[in-house]
NUVEX-221401 format. One line per field, with one value per residue: residue number from 0; residue in three letters; x, y, z of N, C-alpha, C in turn. Coordinates in steps of 0.2 Angstrom, whole numbers, always signed. Atoms other than C-alpha are relative to their C-alpha. Layout:
pos NUM  ... $
code ALA  ... $
n_x X  ... $
n_y Y  ... $
n_z Z  ... $
ca_x X  ... $
ca_y Y  ... $
ca_z Z  ... $
c_x X  ... $
c_y Y  ... $
c_z Z  ... $
! end
This chain:
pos 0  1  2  3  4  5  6  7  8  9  10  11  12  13  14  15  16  17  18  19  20  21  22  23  24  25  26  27  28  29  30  31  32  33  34  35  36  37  38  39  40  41  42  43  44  45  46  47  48  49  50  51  52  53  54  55  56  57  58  59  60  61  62  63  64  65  66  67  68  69  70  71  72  73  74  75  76  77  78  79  80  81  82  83  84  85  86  87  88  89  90  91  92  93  94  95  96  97  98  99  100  101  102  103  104  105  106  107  108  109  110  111  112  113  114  115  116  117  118  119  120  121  122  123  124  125  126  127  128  129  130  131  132  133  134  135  136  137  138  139  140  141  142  143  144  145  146  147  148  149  150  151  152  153  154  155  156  157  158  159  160  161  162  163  164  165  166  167  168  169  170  171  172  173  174  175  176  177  178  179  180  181  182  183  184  185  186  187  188  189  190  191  192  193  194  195  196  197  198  199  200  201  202  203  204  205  206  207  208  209  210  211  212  213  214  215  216 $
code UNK  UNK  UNK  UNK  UNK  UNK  UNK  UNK  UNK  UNK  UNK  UNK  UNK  UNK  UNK  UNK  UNK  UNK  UNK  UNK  UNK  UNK  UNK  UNK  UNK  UNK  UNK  UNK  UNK  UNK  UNK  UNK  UNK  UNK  UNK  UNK  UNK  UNK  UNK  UNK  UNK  UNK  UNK  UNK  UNK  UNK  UNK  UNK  UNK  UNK  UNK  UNK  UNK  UNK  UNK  UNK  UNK  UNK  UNK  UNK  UNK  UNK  UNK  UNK  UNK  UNK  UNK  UNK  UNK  UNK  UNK  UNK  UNK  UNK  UNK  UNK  UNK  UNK  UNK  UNK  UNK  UNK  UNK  UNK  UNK  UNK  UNK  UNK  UNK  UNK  UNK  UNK  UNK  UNK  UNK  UNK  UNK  UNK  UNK  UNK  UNK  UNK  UNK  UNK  UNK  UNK  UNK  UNK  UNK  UNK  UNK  UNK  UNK  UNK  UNK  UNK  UNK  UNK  UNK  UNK  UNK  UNK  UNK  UNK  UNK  UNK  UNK  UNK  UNK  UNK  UNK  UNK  UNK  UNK  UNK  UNK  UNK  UNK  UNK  UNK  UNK  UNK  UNK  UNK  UNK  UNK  UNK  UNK  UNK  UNK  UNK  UNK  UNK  UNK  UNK  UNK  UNK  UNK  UNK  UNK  UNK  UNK  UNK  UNK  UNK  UNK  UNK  UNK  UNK  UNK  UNK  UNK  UNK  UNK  UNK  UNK  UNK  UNK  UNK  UNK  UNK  UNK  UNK  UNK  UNK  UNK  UNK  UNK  UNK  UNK  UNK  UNK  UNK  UNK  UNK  UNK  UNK  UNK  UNK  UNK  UNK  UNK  UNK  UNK  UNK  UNK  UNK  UNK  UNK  UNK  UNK  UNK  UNK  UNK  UNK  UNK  UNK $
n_x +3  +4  +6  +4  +2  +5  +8  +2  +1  +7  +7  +2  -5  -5  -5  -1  +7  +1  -4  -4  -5  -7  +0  +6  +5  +2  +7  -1  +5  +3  -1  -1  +7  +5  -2  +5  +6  +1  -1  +4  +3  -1  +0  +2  -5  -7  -3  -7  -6  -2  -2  -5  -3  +0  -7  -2  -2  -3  -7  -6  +0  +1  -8  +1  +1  +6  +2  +2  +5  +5  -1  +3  +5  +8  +2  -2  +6  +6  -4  -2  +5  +1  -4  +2  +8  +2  -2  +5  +3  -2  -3  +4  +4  -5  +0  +6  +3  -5  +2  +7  +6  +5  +2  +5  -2  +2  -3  -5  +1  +0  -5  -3  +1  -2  -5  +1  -1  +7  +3  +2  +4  +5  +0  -4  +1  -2  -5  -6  -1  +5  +5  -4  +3  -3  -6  +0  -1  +8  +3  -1  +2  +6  +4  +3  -2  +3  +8  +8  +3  +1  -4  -4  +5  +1  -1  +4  -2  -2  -1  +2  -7  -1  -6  -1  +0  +9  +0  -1  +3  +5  -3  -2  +8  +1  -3  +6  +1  -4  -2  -5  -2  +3  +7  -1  -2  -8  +1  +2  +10  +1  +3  +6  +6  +1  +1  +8  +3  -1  +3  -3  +2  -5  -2  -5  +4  +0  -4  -3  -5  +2  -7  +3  -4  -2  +8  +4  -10 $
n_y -5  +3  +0  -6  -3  +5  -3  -8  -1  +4  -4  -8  -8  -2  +2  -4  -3  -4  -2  +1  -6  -3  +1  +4  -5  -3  +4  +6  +3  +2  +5  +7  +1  +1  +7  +6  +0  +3  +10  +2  +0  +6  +8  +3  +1  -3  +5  -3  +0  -6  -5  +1  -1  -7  -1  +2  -4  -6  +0  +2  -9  -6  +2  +0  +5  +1  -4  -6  -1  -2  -5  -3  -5  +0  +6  +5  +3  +7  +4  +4  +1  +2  +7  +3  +4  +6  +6  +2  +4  +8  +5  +4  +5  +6  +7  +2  +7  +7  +3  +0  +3  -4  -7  -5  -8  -3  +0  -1  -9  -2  +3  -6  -7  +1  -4  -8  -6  -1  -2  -7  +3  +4  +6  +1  +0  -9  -5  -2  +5  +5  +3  +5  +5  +0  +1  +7  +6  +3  +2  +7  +6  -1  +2  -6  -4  +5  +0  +3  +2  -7  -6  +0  -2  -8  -2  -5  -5  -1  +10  +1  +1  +9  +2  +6  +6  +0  +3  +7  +1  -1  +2  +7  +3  -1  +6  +2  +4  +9  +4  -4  -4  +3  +0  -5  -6  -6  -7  -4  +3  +1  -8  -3  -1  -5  -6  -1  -1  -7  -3  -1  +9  +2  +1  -7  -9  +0  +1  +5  +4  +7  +1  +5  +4  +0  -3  +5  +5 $
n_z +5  +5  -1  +0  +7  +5  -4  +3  +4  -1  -3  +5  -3  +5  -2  -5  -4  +0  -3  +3  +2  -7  -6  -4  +0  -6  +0  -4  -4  +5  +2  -3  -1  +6  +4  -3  +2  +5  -2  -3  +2  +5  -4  -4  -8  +2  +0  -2  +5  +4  -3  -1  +5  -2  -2  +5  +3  -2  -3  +3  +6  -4  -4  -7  -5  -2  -8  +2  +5  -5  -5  +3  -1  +3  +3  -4  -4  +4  +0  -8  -1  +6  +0  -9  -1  +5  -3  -5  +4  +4  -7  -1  +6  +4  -5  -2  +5  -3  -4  -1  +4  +4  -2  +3  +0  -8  -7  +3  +1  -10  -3  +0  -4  -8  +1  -1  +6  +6  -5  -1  +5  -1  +5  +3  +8  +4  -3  +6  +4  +5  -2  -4  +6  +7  -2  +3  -6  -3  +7  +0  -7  -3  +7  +2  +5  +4  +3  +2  +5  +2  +0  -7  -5  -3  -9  -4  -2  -5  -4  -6  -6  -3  -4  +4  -2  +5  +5  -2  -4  +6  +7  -5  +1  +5  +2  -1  -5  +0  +6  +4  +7  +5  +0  +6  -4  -1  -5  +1  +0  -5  +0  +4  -3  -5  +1  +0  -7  -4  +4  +6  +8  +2  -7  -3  -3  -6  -2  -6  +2  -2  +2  +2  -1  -6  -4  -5  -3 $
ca_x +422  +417  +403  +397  +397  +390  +376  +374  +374  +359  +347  +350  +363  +376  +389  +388  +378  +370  +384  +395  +405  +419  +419  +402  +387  +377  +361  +370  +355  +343  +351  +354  +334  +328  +340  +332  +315  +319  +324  +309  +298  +306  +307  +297  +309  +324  +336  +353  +362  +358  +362  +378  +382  +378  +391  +402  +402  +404  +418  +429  +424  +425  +443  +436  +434  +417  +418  +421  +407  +396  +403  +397  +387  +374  +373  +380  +365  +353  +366  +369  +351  +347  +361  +355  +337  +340  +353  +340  +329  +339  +347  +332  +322  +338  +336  +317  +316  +331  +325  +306  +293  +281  +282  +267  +271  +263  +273  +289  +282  +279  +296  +304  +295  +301  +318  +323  +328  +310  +304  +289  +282  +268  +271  +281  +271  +273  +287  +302  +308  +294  +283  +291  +280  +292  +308  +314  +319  +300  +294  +301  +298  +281  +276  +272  +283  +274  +260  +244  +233  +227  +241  +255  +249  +243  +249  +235  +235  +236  +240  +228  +237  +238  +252  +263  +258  +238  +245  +253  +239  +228  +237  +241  +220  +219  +230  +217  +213  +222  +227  +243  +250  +243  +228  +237  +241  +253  +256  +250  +232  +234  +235  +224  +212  +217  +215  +197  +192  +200  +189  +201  +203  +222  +233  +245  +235  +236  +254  +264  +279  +281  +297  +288  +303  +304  +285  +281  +301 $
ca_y -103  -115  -119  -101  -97  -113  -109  -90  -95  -109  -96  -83  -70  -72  -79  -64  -62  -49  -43  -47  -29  -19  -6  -11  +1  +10  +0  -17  -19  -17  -28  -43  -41  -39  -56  -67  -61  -66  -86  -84  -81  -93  -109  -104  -105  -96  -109  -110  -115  -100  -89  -96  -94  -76  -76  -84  -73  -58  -62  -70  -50  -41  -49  -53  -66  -75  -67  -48  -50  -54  -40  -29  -13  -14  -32  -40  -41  -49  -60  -67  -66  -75  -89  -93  -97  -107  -117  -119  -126  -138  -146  -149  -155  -165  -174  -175  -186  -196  -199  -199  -213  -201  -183  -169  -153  -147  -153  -149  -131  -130  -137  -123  -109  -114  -108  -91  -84  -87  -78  -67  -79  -88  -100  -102  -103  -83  -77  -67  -84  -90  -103  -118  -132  -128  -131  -144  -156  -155  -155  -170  -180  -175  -180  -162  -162  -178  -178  -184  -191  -172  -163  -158  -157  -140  -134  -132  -114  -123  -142  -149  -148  -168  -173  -188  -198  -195  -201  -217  -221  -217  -227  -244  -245  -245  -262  -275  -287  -306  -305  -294  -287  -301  -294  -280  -268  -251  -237  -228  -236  -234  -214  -213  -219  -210  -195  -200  -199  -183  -177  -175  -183  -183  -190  -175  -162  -169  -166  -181  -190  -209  -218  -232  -245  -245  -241  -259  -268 $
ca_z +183  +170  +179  +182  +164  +158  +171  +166  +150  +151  +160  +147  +156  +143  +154  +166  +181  +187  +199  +184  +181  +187  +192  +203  +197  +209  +206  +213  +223  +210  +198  +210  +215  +197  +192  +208  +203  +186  +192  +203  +189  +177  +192  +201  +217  +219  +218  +228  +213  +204  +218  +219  +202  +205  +218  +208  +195  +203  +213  +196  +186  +202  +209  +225  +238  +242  +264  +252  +241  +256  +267  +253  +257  +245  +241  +257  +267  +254  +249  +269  +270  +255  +256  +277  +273  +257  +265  +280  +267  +257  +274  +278  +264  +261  +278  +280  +264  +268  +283  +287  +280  +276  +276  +271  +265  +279  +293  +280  +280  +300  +301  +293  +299  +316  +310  +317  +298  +292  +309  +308  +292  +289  +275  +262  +246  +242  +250  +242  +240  +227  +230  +242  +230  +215  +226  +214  +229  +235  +219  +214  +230  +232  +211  +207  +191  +183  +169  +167  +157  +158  +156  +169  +186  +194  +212  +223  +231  +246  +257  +269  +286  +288  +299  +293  +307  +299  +282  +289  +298  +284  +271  +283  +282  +266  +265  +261  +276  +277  +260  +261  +246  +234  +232  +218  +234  +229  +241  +225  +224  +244  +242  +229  +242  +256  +246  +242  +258  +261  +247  +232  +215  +214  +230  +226  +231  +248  +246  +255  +250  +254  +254  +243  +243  +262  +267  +273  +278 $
c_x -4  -7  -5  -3  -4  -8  -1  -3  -8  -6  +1  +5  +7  +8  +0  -5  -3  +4  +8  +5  +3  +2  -7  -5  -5  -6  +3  -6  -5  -1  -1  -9  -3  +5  -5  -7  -1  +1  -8  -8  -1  +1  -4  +0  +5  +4  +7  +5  +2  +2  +7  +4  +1  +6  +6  +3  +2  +5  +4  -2  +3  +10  -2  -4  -7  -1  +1  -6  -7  +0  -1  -6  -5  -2  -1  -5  -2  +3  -1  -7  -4  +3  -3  -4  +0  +5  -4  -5  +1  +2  -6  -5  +4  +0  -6  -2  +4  -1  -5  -2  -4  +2  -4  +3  -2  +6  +8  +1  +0  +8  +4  -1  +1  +8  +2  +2  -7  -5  -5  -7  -4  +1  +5  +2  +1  +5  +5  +7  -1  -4  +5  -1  +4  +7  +2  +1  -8  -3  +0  -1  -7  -5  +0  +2  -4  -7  -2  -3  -5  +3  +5  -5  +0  +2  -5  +0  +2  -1  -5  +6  -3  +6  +2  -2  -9  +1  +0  -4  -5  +3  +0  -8  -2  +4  -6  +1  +1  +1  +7  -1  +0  -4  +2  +2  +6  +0  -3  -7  +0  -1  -5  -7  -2  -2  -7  -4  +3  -3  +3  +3  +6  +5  +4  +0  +0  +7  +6  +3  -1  +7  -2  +5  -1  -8  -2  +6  +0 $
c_y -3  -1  +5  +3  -4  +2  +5  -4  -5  +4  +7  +4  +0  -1  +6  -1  +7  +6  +1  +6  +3  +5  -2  +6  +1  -7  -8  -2  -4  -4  -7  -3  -1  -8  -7  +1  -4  -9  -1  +0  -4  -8  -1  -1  +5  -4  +3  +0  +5  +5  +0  +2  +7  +2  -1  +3  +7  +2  -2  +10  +4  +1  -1  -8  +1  +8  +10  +1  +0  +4  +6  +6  +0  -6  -5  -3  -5  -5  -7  -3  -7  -8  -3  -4  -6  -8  -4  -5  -6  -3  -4  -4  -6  -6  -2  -5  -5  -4  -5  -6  +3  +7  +6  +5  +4  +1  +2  +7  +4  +0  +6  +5  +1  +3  +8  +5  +0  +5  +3  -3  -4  -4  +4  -4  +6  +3  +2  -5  -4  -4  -9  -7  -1  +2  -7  -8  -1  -4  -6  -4  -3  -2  +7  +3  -6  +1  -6  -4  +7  +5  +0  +3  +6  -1  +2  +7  -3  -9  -1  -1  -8  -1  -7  -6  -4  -6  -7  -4  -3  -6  -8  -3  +0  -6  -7  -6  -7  +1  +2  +3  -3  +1  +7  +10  +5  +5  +4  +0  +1  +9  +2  +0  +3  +9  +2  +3  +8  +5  +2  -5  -1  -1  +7  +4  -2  +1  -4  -5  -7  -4  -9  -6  -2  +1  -8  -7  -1 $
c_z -5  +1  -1  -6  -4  +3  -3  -7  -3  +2  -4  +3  -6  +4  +6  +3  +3  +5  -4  -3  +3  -4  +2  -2  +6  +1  +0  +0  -4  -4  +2  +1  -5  -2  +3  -2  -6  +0  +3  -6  -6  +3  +6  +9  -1  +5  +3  -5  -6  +3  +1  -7  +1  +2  -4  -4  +0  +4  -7  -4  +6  +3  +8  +4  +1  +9  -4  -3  +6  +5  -6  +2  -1  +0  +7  +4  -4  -1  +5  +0  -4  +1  +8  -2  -9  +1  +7  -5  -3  +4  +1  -3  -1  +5  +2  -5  +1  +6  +4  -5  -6  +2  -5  +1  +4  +7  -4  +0  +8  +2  -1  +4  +8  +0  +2  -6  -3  +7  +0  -8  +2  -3  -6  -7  -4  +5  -6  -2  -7  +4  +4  -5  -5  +1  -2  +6  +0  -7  -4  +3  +1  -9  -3  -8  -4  -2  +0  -2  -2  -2  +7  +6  +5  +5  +2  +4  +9  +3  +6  +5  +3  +2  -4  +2  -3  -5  +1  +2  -4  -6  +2  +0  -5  -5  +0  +6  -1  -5  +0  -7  -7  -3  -7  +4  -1  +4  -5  -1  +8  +0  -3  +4  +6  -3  -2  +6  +6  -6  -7  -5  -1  +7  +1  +2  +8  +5  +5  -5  +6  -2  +1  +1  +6  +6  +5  +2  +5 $
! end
């Protein structure tokens, strides 16, 4: 509980969430919809850790078990629904950066939407998620939160669909010729130029993480 309320009370809710009273008012739904909009409109994403706070809090007010609160009339769907695809997400975010060399938000985004709870989607910049881009894991991996010399850096509305094996391929040509890596060679002077050549002036528009320590081992 310590956490939930420390949580709550970081994002503004005052230690309560929006499931947080008893007995349970008719507008459940309402409330729980109008809180994740409000995450989604302050991060961006709508983050598992605030969802769970959610939970969390409504079950210590309510007296009741997480499997009650998701068996919930008004709430229980969105909830179930809600927690499926954002565990889909983080699993998999969590094992394509761990794993993969390179991987572009593209093939990051295909990957998902092959999932049967995202079924019927196309992408997974505007959904009733938020924008995928401002799912701190990507976000981070992919540079997205790092300034400038202009300021923090914009999200484009959208990723060339380059494959990771494209990037790889791309990036490996871009090592200079007999000298190796004495010549002042970094993977980021290496996208910089792959991303010339894909016609843009910052590599991270062409969204693509790179698992710099380990790229040439």
């Amino acid at each position: 509980f310590f956490y939930t309320s420390t949580y709550m009370k970081k994002v503004g809710q005052g230690g309560t969430g929006a499931l947080g009273t008893w007995p349970p008012p008719r507008d459940d739904l309402d409330n729980l919809t109008a809180a994740f909009d409000r995450c989604i409109a302050d991060r961006g994403f709508l983050t598992s850790d605030f969802v769970r706070a959610e939970i969390d809090s409504a079950c210590n007010a309510r007296w009741c078990t997480h499997w009650q609160l998701l068996h919930d009339p008004r709430v229980g769907d969105l909830l179930n629904g809600v927690t499926r695809m954002l565990f889909a997400i983080d699993a998999t975010v969590q094992v394509a950066f761990a794993t993969q060399l390179v991987v572009t938000f593209h093939d990051l985004e295909t990957t998902l939407l092959r999932n049967k709870d995202f079924s019927g989607m196309t992408s997974l910049r505007k959904s009733a998620l938020g924008d995928l881009a401002k799912h701190p894991v990507v976000a981070k991996a992919f540079r997205f939160c790092e300034h400038g010399d202009d300021g923090p850096f914009i999200v484009p509305d959208a990723f060339p669909k380059l494959s990771a094996g494209r990037i790889h391929a791309d990036l490996l040509d871009t090592l200079p010729s007999g000298r190796g890596l004495w010549d002042g060679w970094t993977v980021s002077k290496g996208l910089q130029a792959v991303a010339e050549t894909h016609g843009v002036s910052d590599y991270r528009e062409l969204g693509v993480y790179v698992q710099r320590d380990t790229f040439l081992a």
